[in-house]
C-alpha positions in Angstrom: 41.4 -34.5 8.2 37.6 -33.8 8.1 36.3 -35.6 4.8 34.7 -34.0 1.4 31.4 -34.7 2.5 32.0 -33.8 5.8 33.0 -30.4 4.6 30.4 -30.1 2.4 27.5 -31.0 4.8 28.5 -28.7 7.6 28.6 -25.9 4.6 24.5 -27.0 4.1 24.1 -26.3 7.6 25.4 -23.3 7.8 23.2 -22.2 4.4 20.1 -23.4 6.1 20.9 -21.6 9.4 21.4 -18.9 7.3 18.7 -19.0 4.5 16.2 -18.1 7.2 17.7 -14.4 7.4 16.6 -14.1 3.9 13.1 -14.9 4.7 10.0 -12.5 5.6 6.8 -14.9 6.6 3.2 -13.8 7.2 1.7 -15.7 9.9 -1.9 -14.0 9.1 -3.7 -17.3 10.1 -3.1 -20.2 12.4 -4.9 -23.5 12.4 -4.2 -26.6 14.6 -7.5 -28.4 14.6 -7.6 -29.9 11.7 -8.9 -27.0 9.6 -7.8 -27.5 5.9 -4.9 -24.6 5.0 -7.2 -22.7 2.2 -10.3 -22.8 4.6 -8.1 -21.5 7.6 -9.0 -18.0 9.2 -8.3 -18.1 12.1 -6.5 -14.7 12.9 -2.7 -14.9 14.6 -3.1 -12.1 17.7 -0.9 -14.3 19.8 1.8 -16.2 19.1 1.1 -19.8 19.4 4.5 -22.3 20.4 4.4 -23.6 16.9 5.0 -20.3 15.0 7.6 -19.3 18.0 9.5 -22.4 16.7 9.7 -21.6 13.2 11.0 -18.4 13.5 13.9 -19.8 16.2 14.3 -23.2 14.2 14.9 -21.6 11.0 16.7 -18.3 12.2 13.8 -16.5 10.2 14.6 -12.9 9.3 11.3 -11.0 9.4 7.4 -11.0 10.0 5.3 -8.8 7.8 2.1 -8.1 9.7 -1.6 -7.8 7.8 -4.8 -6.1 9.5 -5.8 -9.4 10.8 -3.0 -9.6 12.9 -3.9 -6.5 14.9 -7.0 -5.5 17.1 -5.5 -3.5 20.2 -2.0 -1.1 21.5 -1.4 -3.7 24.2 -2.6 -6.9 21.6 0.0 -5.9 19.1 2.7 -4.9 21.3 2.7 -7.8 22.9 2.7 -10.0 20.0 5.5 -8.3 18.1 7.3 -8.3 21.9 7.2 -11.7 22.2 8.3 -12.5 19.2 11.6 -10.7 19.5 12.0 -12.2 22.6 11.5 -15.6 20.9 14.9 -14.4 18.8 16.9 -12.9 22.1 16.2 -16.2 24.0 17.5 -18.3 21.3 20.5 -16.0 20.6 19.5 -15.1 17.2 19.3 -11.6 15.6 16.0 -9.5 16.2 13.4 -9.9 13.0 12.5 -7.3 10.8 9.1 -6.8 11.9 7.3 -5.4 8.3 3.7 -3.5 7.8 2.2 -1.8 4.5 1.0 1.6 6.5 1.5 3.6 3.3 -1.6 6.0 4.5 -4.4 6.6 2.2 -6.3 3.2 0.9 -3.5 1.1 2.2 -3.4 0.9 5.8 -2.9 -2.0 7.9 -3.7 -0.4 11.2 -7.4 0.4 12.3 -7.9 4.6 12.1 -8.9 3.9 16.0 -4.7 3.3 16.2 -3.3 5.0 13.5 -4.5 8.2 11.7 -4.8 6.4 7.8 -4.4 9.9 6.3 -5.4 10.9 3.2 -2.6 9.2 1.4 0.0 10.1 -1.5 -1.8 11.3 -4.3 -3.3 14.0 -1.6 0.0 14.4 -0.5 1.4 14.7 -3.9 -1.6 17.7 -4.4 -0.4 19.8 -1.5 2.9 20.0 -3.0 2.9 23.7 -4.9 1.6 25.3 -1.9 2.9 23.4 0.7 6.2 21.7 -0.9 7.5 18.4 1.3 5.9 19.6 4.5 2.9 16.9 4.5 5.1 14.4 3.1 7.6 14.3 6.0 5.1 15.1 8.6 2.9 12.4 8.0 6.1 10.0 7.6 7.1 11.2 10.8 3.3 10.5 12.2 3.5 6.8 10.8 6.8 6.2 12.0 6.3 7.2 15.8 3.4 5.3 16.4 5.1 2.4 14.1 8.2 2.2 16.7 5.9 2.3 19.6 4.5 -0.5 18.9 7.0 -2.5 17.6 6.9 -2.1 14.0 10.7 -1.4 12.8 9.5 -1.8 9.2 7.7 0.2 6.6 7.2 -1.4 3.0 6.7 2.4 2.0 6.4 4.9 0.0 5.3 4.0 -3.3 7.4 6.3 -5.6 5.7 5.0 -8.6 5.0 7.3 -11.5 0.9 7.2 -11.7 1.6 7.6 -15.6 -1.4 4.9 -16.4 -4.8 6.6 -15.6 -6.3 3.2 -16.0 -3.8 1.9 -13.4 -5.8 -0.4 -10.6 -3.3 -1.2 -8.2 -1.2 2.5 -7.7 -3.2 5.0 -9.2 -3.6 7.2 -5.8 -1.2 5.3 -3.8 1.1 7.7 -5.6 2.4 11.1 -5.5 1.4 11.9 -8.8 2.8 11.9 -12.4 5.9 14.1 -12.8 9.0 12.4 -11.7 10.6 14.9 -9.8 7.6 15.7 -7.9 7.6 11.6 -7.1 11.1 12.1 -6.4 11.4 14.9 -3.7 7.9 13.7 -1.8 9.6 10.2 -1.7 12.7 11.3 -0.4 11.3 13.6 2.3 8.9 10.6 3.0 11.7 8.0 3.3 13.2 10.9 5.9 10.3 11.3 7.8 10.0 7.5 8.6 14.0 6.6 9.5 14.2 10.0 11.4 11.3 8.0 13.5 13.1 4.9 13.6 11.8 3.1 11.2 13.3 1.1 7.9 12.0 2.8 4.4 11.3 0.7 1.6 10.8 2.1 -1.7 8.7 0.4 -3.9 7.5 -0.8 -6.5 11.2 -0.5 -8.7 11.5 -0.6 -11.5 8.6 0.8 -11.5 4.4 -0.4 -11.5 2.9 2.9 -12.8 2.6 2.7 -16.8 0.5 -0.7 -15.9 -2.9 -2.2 -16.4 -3.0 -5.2 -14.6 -2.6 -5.8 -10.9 0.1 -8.1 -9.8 -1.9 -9.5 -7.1 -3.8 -10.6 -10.0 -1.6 -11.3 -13.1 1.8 -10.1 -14.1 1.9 -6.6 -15.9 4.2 -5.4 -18.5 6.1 -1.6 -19.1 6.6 -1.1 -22.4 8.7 1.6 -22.5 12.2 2.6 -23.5 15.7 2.4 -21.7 15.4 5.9 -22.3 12.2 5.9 -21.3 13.1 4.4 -18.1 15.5 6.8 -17.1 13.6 10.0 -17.2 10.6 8.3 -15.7 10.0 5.3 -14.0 13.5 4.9 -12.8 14.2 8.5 -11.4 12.5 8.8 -8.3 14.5 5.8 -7.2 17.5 7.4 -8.9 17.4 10.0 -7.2 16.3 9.0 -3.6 19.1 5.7 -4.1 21.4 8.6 -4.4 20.5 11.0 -1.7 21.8 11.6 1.8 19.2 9.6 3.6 18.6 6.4 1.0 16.1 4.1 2.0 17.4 0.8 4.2 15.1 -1.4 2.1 13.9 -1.3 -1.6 11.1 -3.6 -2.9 11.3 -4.9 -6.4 8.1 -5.2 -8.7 6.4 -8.3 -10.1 6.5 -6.6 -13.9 7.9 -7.4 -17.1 9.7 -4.7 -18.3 12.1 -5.8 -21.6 13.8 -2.7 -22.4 15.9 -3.4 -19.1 15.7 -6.9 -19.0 14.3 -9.0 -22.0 15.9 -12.5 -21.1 13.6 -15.3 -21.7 12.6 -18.0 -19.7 10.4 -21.2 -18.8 7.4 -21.2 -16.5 6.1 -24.1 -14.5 4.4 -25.4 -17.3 6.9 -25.2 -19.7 6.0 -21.8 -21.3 8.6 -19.5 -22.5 7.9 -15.7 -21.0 10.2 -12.5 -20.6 11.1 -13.1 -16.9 9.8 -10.6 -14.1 11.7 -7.9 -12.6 11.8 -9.6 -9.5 13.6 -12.3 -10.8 15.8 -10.4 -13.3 19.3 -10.3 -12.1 19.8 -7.6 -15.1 17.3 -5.5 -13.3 17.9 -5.7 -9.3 21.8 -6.1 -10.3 23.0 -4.5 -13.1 20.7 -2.1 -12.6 19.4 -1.0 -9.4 23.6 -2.3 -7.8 26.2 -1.7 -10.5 23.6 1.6 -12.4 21.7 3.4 -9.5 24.2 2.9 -6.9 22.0 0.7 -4.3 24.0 -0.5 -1.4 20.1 -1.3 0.5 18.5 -4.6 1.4 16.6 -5.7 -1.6 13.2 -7.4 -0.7 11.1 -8.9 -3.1 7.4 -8.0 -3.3 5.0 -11.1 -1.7 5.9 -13.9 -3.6 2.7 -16.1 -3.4 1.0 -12.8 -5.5 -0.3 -14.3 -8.9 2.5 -12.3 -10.7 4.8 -14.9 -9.4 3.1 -17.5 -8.0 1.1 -18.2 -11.2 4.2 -18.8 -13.3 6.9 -20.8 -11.2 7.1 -22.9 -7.8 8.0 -21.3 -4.2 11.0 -23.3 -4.7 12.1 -21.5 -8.1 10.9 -18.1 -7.1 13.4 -18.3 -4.3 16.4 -19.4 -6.3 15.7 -16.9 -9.0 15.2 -14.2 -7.3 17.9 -14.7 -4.9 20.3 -15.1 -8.3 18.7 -11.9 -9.6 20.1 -9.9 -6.2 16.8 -9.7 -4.1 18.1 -10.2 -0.6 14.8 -11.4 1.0 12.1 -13.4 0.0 8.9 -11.7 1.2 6.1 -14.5 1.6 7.7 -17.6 0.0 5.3 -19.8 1.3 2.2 -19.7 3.4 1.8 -21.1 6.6 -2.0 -21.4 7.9 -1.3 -25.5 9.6 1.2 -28.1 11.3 1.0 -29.6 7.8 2.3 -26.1 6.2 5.1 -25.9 8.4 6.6 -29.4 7.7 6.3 -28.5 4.0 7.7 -25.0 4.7 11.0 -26.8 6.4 10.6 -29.0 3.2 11.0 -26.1 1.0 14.1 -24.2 3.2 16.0 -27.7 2.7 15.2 -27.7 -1.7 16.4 -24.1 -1.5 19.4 -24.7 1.0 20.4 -27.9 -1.1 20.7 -25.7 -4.3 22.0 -23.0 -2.9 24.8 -25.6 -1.2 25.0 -26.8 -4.8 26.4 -23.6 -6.0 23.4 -21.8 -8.1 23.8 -19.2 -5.6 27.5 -18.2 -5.2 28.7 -18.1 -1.9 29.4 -14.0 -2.4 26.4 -13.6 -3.1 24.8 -14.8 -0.1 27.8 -13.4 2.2 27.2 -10.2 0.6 23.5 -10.7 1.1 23.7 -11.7 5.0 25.9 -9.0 5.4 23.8 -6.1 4.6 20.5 -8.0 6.1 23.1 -7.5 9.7 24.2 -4.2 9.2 20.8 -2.9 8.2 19.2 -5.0 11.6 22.8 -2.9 13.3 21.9 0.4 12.2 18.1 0.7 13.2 19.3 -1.3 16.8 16.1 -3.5 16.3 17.3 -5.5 19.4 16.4 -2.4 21.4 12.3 -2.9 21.2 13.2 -5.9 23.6 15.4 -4.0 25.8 12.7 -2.5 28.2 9.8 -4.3 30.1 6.6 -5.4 28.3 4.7 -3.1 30.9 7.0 0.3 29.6 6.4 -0.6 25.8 2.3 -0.9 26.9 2.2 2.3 29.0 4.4 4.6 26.3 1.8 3.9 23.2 -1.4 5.7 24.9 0.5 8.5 23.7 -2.7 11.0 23.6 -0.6 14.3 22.3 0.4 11.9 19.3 -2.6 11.2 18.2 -4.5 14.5 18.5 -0.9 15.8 16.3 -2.1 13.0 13.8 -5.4 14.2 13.7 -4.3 17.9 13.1 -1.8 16.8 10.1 -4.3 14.6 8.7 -7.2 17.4 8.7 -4.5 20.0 7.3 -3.5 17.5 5.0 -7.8 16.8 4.1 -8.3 20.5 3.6 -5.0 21.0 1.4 -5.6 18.7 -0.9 -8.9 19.3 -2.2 -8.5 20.8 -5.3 -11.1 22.8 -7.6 -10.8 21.4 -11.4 -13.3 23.5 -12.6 -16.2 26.1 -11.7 -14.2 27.6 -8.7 -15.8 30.8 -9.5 -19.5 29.0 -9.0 -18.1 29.2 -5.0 -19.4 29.0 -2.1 -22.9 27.0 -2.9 -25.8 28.5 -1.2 -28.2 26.2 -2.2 -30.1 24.9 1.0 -31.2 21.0 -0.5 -28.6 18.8 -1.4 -29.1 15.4 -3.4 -26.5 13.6 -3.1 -25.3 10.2 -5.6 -22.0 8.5 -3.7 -20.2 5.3 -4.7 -21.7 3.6 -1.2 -23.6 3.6 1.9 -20.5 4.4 4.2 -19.8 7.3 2.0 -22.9 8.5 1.9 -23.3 8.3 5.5 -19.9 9.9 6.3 -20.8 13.0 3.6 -24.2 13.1 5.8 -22.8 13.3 8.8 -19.9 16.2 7.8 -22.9 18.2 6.3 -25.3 17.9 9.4 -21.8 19.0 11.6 -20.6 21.9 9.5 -24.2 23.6 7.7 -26.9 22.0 9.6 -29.5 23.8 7.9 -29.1 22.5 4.8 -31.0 19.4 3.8 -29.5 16.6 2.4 -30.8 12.7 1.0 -28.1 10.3 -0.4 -28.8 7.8 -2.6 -25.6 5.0 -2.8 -25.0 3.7 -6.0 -23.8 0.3 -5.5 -26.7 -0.5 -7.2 -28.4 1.6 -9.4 -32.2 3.4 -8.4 -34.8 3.0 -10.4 -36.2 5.8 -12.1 -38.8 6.6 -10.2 -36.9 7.3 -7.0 -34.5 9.0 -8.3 -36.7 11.2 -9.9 -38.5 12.0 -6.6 -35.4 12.5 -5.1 -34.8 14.9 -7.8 -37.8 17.2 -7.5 -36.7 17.9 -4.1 -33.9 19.3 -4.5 -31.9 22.5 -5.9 -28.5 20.9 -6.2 -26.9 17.5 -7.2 -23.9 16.4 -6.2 -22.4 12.9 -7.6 -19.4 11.4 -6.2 -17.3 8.9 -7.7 -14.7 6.6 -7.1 -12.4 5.5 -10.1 -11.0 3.0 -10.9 -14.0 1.1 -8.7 -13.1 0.2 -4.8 -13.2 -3.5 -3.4 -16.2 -4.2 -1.4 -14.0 -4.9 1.8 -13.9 -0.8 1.6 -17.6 -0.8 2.1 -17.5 -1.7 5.7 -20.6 -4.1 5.6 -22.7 -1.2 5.4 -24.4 -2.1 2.0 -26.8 -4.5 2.0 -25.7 -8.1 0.9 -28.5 -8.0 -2.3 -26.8 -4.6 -3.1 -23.4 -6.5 -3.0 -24.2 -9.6 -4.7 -25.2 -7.9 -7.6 -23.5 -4.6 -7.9 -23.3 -2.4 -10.6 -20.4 -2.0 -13.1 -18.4 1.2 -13.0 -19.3 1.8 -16.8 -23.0 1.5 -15.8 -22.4 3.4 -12.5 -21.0 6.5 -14.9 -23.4 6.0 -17.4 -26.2 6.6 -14.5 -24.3 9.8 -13.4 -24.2 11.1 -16.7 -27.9 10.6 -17.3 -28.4 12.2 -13.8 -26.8 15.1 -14.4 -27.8 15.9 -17.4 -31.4 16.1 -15.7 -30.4 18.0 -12.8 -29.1 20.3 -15.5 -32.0 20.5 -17.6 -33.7 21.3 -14.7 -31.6 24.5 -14.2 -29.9 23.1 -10.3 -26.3 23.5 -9.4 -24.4 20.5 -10.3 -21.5 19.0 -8.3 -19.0 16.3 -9.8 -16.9 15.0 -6.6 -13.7 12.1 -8.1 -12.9 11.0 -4.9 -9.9 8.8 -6.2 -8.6 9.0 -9.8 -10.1 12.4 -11.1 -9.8 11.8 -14.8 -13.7 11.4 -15.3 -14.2 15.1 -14.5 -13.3 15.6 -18.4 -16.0 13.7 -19.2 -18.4 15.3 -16.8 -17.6 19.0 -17.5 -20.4 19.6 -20.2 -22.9 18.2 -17.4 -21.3 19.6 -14.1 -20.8 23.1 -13.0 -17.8 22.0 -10.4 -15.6 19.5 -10.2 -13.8 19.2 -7.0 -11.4 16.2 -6.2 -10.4 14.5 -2.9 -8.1 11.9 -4.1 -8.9 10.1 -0.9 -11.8 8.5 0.4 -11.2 7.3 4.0 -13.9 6.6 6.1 -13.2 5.8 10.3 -15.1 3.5 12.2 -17.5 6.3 13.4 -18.7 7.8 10.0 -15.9 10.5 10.7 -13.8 11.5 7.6 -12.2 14.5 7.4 -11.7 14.5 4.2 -15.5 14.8 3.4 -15.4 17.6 5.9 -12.9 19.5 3.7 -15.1 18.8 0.8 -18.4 20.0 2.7 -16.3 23.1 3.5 -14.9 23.8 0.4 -18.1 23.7 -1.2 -19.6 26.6 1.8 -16.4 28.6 1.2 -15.2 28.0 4.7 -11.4 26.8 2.7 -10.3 27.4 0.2 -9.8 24.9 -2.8 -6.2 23.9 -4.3 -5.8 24.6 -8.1 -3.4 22.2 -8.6 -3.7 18.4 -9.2 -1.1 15.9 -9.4 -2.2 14.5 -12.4 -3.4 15.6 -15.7 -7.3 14.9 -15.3 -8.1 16.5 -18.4 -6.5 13.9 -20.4 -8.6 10.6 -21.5 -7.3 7.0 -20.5 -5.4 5.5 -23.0 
């Protein structure tokens, strides 16, 4: 007869083959020249042998891909192709191959290869006139061109509750603030994507909207009640969990939230701290499982975010959150050198060792592995691999799917602007324009949509990354009859910019409460001297309450995308709405006229 340890060392074999399953990697960069691992960027558009090997040496469940990962159709195709093929060769089941392609502000594709769309809170404003049309339709857009190139993996929508209007990490990544709203748009979201073949994951549960603090950044908390909970935060999932399409994957938040879960415990350091959802089994179990109904794959926002990474080792995120229910860990543990990847198989032999050592049961991780296969079964992700490299290459240049992007995303531009206030001061016919906007790009992208649409009227721009001095805006001033002052709230990250500010401008930018202080000042003068005066929110709109003594219109975008080439439709739809040539939407997805908390 075999022997104990015998027994029980085979058994820690099979865990490790199988830990790997519960494992989604970024392999953003790759360094093999003796480049240190923080001061690594090189960017992974190829797979080099030693990343093959991980993935077939550990059995490794998924990739999640970022921007840097992806230049070209034929670059990323045949990335994501060769990787499966890795898996297929070795006789090991086809990877979850992950993206964030929300649309809007959170778009990992280049606009050149996927339409970004204006994004959810847009989507979210079309809803009273248009209902789930935009929201499936644009699901469905993402999704085709996701499958073609080899992406069987969405970590999308956001059904957050934008509740916060000081939230900086949702705010109009969602659909808006009523939870039924969230609820329908997510759904019919969730049904445009898997009717395109791609896996759905709902995020950010319990829920990230009723938050001040990023958890890229630092680890939030929800302070509301069970109650609460239920007829908030936790419906949209409720209700999408529970509907005839529910979404193959749902992505737990890195928030404290005690009403459902207020179990203590230590840090890395030895501080005591309620734990994070992500690691609450109360939450993803008792919860989202045994509550809500959730038969899904569970995957566990990034784990090296500072939400988690700041408070315990890779090695204890791992354990705890498997324990808590979360089937995969998404980003354990980065991998940028040879010297990562020994430590990586370091860290898979910790985790397999404990596991082995019972603090996860072995139902938990049968259950686990066995809704990780069936949810790999039911998308057929071994059917990317199935046809020739050369068919996969030739089927993207799919032109009649792209110019139907285009159309949905200009609809979607034009639908969602929506008047907050001095409608009836429609169309402008004032024939020089001033215009104050948040950057260069933008001001370049509202110049170019006004010189393509009204030609005839003059326009100057003045970005505001830093503030003018007096004197030219005053100048500025004299030559026009109308001002129009665009803002962006809460304030964008300069890698939205594009480069086209200038690296003084950047190095010492301009607070948003001086930035809004400035608009005030300049429309109060634009007012005094009697010329029309335009208040554009191109994100968050609630600063139009404050504006409204000062400006005769507001009119909010809720999306700011800019392309490669200046275009943005959505500053076309703004141009127009101004002219009269569409007609504005009276209904926003959030209460603007309320103040921030």
């Amino acid at each position: 007869m075999p022997s104990t340890y015998a027994n029980q060392s085979n058994q820690h074999e099979q865990i490790k083959k199988s830990l790997g399953q519960k494992v989604i990697l970024d392999f953003r960069f790759y360094c093999d020249d003796g480049t240190s691992s923080k001061a690594c960027k090189k960017p992974v558009t190829t797979l080099p042998s030693a990343l093959k090997e991980i993935l077939v040496t550990h059995n490794i469940g998924g990739v999640i891909l970022f921007s840097e990962n992806i230049k070209t159709n034929q670059q990323l195709i045949t990335l994501n192709y060769g990787m499966q093929q890795a898996m297929v060769k070795a006789k090991l089941p086809p990877l979850f191959i992950a993206v964030d392609q929300e649309g809007g502000r959170v778009a990992r594709l280049p606009s050149s290869m996927l339409t970004p769309f204006p994004g959810n809170l847009a989507i979210g404003a079309s809803y009273y006139q248009h209902g789930t049309a935009f929201a499936e339709n644009v699901a469905r857009g993402i999704g085709s061109s996701l499958t073609s190139l080899g992406i069987n993996t969405n970590f999308a929508p956001s059904v957050d509750i934008n509740s916060e209007p000081k939230n900086p990490v949702i705010n109009v990544r969602s659909f808006g603030e009523t939870p039924s709203d969230v609820a329908v748009l997510g759904q019919s979201f969730v049904d445009g994507l898997q009717a395109s073949g791609v896996i759905s994951a709902i995020k950010h549960f319990p829920g990230h909207g009723d938050t001040q603090t990023d958890s890229h950044t630092g680890l939030p908390k929800v302070g509301h009640s069970k109650a609460q909970a239920l007829k908030g935060d936790l419906l949209p999932f409720s209700r999408i969990i529970s509907g005839n399409n529910p979404p193959g994957m749902l992505m737990s938040a890195h928030i404290q939230y005690p009403s459902l879960d207020n179990t203590t415990v230590k840090d890395k350091q030895g501080r005591v701290m309620t734990i994070p959802a992500t690691l609450s089994r109360k939450i993803l179990h008792d919860v989202l499982r045994n509550e809500l109904g959730y038969k899904g794959v569970v995957v566990t926002d990034a784990l090296d975010m500072a939400g988690i990474a700041k408070y315990f080792s890779p090695e204890d995120a791992m354990i705890k959150a498997y324990q808590a229910g979360a089937d995969i860990a998404l980003m354990p543990f980065t991998i940028r050198t040879p010297q990562d990847i020994q430590a990586f198989a370091a860290l898979m032999e910790k985790v397999s060792t404990r596991i082995n050592d019972g603090e996860v049961t072995r139902e938990q991780l049968k259950s686990s592995l066995q809704r990780i296969a069936f949810l790999k079964g039911k998308f057929n992700l071994n059917s990317y691999s199935e046809k020739a490299l050369s068919w996969r290459v030739s089927d993207v240049d799919n032109k009649a799917k792209i110019a139907k992007n285009k159309q949905i995303e200009k609809a979607l531009s034009e639908a969602s602007v929506t008047a907050l206030y001095g409608r009836e001061k429609l169309p402008l016919t004032d024939k020089v324009w001033l215009a104050l906007m948040p950057d260069a790009l933008r001001c370049l992208a509202l110049e170019k949509s006004l010189s393509s649409i009204a030609p005839k009227i003059g326009m100057a721009c003045i970005p505001l990354t830093r503030i003018p001095n007096k004197a030219t805006f005053e100048h500025a001033l004299k030559q026009a009859d109308l001002l129009l002052v665009g803002d962006i709230s809460p304030q964008h990250a300069v890698y939205e910019m594009k480069g086209f500010d200038s690296t003084e401008a950047l190095a010492s930018r301009d607070s948003l409460i001086t930035t809004h202080d400035f608009m005030k000042s300049a429309l109060k003068q634009a007012k005094a001297k009697k010329l029309t005066t335009v208040f554009v929110p191109l994100r968050m709109p609630y600063v139009a309450k404050e504006m409204q003594p000062i400006a005769d219109i507001a009119i909010a975008t809720f999306s700011y995308n800019v392309d490669s080439d200046l275009y943005s439709p959505i500053f076309d739809a703004l141009v127009e709405t101004l002219l009269g040539m569409n007609k504005p939407n009276d209904y926003a997805p959030v209460q603007w006229g309320r103040s921030a908390k």
